[in-house]
TIVO-2410 file (N, C-alpha, C; in nm, 3 decimals):
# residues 106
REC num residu      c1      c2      c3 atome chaine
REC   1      X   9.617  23.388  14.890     N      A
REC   1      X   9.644  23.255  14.944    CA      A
REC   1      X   9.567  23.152  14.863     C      A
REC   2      X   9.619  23.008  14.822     N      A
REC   2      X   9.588  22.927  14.755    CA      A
REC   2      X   9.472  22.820  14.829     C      A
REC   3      X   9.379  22.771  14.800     N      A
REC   3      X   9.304  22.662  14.885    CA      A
REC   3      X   9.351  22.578  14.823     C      A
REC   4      X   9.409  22.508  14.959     N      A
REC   4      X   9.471  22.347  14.961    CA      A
REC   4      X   9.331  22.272  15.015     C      A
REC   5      X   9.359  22.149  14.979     N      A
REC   5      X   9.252  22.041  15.044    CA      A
REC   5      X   9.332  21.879  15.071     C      A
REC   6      X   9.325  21.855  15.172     N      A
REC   6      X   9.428  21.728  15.255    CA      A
REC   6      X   9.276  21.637  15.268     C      A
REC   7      X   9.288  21.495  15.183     N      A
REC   7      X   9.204  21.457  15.244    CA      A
REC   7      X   9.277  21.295  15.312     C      A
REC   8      X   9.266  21.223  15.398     N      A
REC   8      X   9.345  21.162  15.497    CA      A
REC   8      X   9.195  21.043  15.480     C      A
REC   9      X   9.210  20.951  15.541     N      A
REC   9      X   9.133  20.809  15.574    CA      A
REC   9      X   9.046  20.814  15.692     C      A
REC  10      X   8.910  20.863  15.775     N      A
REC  10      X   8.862  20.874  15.855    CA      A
REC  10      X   8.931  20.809  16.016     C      A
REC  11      X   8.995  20.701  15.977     N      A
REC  11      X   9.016  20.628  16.134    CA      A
REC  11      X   9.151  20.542  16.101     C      A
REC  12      X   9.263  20.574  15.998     N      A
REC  12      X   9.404  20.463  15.984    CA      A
REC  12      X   9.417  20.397  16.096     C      A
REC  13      X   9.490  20.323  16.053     N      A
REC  13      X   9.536  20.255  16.204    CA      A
REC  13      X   9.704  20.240  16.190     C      A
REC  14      X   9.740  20.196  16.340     N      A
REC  14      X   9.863  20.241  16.349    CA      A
REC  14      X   9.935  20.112  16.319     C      A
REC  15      X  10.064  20.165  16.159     N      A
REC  15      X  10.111  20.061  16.135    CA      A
REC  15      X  10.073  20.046  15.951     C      A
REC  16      X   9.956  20.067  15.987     N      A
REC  16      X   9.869  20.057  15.859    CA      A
REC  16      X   9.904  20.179  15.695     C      A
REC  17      X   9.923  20.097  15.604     N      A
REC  17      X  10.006  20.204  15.472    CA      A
REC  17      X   9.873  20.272  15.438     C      A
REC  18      X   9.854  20.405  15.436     N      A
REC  18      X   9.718  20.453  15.361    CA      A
REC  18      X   9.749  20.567  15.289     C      A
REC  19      X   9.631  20.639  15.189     N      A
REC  19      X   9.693  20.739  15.115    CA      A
REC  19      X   9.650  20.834  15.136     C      A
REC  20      X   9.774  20.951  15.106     N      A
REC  20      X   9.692  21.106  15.151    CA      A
REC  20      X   9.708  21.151  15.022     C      A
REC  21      X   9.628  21.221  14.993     N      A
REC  21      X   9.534  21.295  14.880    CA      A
REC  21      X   9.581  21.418  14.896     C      A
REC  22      X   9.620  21.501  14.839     N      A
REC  22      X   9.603  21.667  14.819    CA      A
REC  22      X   9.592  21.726  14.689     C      A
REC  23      X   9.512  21.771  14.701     N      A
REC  23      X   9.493  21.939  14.600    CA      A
REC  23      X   9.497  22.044  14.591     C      A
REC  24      X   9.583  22.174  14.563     N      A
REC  24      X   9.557  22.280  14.552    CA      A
REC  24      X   9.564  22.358  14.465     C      A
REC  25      X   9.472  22.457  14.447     N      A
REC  25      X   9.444  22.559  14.394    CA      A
REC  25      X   9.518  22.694  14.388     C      A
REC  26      X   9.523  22.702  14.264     N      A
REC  26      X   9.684  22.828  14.241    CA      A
REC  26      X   9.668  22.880  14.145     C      A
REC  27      X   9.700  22.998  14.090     N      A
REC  27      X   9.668  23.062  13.982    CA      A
REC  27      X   9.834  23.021  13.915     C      A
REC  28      X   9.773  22.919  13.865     N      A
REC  28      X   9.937  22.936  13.740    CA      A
REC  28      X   9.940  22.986  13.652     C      A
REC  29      X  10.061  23.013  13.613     N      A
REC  29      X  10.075  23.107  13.490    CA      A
REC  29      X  10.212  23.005  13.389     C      A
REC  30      X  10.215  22.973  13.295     N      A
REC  30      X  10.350  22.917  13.254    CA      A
REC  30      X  10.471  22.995  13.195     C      A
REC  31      X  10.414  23.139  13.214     N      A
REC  31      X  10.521  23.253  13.171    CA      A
REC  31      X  10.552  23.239  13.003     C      A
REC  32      X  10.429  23.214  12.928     N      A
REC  32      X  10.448  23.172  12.770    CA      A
REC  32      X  10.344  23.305  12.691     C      A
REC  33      X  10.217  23.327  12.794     N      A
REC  33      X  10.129  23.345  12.753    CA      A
REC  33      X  10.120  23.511  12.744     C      A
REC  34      X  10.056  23.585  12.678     N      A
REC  34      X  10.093  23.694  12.677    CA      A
REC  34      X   9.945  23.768  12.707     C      A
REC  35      X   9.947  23.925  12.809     N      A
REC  35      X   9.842  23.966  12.857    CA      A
REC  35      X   9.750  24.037  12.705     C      A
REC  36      X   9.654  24.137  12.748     N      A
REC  36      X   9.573  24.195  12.654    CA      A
REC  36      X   9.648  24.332  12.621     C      A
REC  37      X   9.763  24.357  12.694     N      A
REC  37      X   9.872  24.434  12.616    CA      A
REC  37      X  10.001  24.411  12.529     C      A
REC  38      X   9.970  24.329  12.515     N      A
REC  38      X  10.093  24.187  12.491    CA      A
REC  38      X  10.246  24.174  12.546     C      A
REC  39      X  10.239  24.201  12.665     N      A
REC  39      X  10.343  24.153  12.744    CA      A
REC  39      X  10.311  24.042  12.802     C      A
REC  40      X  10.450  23.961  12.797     N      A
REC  40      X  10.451  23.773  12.863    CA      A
REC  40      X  10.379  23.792  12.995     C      A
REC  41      X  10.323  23.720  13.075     N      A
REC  41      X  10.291  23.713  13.192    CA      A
REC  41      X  10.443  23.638  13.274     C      A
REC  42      X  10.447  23.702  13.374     N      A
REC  42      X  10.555  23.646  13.469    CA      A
REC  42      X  10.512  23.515  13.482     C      A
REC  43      X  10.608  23.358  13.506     N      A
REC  43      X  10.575  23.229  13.501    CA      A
REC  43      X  10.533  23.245  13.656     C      A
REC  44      X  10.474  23.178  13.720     N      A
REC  44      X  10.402  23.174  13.835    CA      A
REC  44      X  10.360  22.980  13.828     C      A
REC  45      X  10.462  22.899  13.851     N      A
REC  45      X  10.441  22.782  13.874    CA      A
REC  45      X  10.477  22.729  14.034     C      A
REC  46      X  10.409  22.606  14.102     N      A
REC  46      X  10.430  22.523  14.178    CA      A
REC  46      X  10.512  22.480  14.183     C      A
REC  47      X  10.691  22.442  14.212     N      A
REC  47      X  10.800  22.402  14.211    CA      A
REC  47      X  10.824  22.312  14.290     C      A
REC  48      X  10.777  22.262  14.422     N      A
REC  48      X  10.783  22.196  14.534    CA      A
REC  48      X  10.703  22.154  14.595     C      A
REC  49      X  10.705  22.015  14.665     N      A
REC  49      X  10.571  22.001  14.751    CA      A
REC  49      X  10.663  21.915  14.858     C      A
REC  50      X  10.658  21.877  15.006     N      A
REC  50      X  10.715  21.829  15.085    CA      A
REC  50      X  10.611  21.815  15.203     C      A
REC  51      X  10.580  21.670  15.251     N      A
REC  51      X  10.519  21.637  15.377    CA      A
REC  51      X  10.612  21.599  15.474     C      A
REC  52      X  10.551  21.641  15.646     N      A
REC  52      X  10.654  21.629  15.747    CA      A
REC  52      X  10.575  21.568  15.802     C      A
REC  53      X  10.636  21.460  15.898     N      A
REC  53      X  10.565  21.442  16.002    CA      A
REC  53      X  10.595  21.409  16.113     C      A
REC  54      X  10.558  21.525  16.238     N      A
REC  54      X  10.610  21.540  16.353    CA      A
REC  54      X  10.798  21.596  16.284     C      A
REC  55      X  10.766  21.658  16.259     N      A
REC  55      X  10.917  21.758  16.166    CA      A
REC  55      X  11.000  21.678  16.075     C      A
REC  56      X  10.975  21.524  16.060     N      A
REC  56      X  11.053  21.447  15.968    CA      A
REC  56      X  11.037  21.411  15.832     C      A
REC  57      X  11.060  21.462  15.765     N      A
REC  57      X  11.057  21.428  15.625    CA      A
REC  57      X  11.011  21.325  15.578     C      A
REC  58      X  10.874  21.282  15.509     N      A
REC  58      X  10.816  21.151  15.448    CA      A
REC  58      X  10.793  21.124  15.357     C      A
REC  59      X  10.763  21.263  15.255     N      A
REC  59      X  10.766  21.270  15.111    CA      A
REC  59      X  10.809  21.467  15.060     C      A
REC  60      X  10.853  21.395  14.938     N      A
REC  60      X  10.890  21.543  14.870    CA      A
REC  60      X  10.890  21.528  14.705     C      A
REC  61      X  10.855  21.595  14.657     N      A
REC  61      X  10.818  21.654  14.505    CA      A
REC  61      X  10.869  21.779  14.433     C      A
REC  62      X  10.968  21.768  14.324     N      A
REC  62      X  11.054  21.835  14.277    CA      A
REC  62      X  10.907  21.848  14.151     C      A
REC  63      X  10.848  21.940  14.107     N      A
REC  63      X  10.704  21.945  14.024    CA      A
REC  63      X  10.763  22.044  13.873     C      A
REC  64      X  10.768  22.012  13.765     N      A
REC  64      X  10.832  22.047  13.631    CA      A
REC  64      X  10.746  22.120  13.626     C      A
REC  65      X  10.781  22.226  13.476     N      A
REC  65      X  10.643  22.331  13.414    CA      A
REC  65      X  10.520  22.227  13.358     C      A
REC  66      X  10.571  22.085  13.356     N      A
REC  66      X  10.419  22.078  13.289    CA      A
REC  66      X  10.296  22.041  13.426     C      A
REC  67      X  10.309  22.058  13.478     N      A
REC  67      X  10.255  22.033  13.630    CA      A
REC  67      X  10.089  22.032  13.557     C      A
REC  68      X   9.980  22.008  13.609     N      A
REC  68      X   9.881  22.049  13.605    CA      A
REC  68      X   9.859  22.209  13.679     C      A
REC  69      X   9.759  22.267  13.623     N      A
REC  69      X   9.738  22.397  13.691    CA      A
REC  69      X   9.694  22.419  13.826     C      A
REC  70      X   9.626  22.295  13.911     N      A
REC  70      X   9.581  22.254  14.020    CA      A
REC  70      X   9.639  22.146  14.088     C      A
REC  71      X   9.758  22.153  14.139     N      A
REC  71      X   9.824  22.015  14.109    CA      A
REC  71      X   9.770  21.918  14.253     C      A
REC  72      X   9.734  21.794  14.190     N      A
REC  72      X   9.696  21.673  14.253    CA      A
REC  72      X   9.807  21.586  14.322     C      A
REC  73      X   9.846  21.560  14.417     N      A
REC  73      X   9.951  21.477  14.458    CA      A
REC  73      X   9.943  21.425  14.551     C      A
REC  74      X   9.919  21.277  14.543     N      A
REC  74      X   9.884  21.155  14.654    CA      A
REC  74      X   9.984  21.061  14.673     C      A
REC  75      X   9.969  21.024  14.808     N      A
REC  75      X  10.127  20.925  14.825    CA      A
REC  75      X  10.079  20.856  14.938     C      A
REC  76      X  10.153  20.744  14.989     N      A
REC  76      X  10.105  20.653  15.067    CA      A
REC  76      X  10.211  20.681  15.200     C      A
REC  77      X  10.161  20.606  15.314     N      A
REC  77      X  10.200  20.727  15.460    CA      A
REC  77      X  10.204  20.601  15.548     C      A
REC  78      X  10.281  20.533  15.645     N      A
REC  78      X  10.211  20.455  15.765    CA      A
REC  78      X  10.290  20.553  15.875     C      A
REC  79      X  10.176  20.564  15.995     N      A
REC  79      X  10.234  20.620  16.067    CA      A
REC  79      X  10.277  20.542  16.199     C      A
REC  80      X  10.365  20.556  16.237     N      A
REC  80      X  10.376  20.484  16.413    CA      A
REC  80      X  10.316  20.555  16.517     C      A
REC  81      X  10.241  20.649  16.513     N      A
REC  81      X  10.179  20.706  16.650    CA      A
REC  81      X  10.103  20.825  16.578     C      A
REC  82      X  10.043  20.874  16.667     N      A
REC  82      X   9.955  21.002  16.657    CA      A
REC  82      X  10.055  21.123  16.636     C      A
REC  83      X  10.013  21.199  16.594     N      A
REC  83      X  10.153  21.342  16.536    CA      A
REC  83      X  10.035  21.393  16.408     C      A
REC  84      X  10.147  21.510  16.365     N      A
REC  84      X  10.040  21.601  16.282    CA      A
REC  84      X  10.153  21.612  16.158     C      A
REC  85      X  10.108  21.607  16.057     N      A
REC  85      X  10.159  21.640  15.913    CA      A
REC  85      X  10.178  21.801  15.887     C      A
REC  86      X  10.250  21.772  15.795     N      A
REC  86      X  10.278  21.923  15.785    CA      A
REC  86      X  10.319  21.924  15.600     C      A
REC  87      X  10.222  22.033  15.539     N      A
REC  87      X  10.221  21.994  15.395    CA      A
REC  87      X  10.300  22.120  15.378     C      A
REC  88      X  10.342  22.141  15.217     N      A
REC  88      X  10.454  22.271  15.239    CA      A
REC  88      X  10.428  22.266  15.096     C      A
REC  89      X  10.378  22.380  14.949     N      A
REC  89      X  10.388  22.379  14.839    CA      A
REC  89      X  10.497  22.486  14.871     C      A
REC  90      X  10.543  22.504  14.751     N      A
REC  90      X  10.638  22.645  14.751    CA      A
REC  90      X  10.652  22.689  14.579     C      A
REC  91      X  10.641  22.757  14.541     N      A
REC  91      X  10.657  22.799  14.429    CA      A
REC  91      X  10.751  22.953  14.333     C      A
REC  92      X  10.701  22.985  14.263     N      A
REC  92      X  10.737  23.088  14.208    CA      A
REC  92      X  10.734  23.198  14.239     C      A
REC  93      X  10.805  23.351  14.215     N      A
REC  93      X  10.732  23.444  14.326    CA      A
REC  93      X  10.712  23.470  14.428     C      A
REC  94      X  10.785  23.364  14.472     N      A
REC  94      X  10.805  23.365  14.654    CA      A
REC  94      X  10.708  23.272  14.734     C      A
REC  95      X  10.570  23.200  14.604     N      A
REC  95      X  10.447  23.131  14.678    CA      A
REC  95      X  10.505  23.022  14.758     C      A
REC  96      X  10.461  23.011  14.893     N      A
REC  96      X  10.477  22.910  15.016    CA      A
REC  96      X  10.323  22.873  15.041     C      A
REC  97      X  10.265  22.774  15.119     N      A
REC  97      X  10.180  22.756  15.184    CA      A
REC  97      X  10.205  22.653  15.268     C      A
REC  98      X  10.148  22.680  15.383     N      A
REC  98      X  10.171  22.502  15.427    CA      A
REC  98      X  10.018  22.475  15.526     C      A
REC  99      X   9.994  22.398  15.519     N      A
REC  99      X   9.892  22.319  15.590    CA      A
REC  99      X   9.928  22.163  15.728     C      A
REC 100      X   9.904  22.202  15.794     N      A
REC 100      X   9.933  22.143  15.896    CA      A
REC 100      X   9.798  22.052  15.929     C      A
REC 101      X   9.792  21.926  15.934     N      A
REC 101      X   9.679  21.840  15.930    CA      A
REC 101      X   9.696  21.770  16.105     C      A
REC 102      X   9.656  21.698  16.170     N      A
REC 102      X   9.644  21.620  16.330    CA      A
REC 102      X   9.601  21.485  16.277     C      A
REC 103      X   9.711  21.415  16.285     N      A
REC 103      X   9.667  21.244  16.222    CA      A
REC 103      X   9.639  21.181  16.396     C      A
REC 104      X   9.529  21.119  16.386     N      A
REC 104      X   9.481  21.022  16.515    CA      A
REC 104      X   9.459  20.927  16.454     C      A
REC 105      X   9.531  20.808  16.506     N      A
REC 105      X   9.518  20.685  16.465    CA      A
REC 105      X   9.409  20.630  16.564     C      A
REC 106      X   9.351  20.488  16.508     N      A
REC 106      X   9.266  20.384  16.578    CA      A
REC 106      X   9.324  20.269  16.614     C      A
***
């Protein structure tokens, strides 16, 4: 399993545009590189990223091979009420993760 990290604004307020931050951690591979027997390594990239909130779709990311190996992806969010996010990478190989965050507004 990959460590994701969501980092969100201590206290938004409701109404208010703010940005959510994420990072995660993934062993990529770009499927170019070859092991210490010299066979290619299978490509093992990040392909997708999609935030929900309260199950509705708010952002989504179609992510190319040149991705970074840790990929960084921040976007701006206002919410109308309290509800919980829901982050979703998906990748190569079958990789999914999702992280589910609890937004409380002020």
């Amino acid at each position: 399993m990959a460590r994701a990290l969501v980092h969100l604004p201590p206290s938004p307020r409701r109404g208010e545009v703010f940005e959510i931050r994420t990072l995660i951690a993934h062993p990529m591979e770009s499927g170019f590189r070859v092991d210490a027997e010299g066979r290619v390594r299978p490509r093992n990239l990040i392909r997708r990223f999609t935030c929900h909130f309260d199950g509705e779709l708010v952002f989504s990311a179609e992510l190319s091979p040149a991705i970074a190996g840790n990929p960084f992806v921040a976007f701006h969010f206002s919410a109308p009420h309290d509800g919980s996010l829901s982050l979703r990478w998906e990748g190569d190989q079958g990789f999914s993760q999702t992280e589910v965050v609890a937004l409380r507004l002020s």
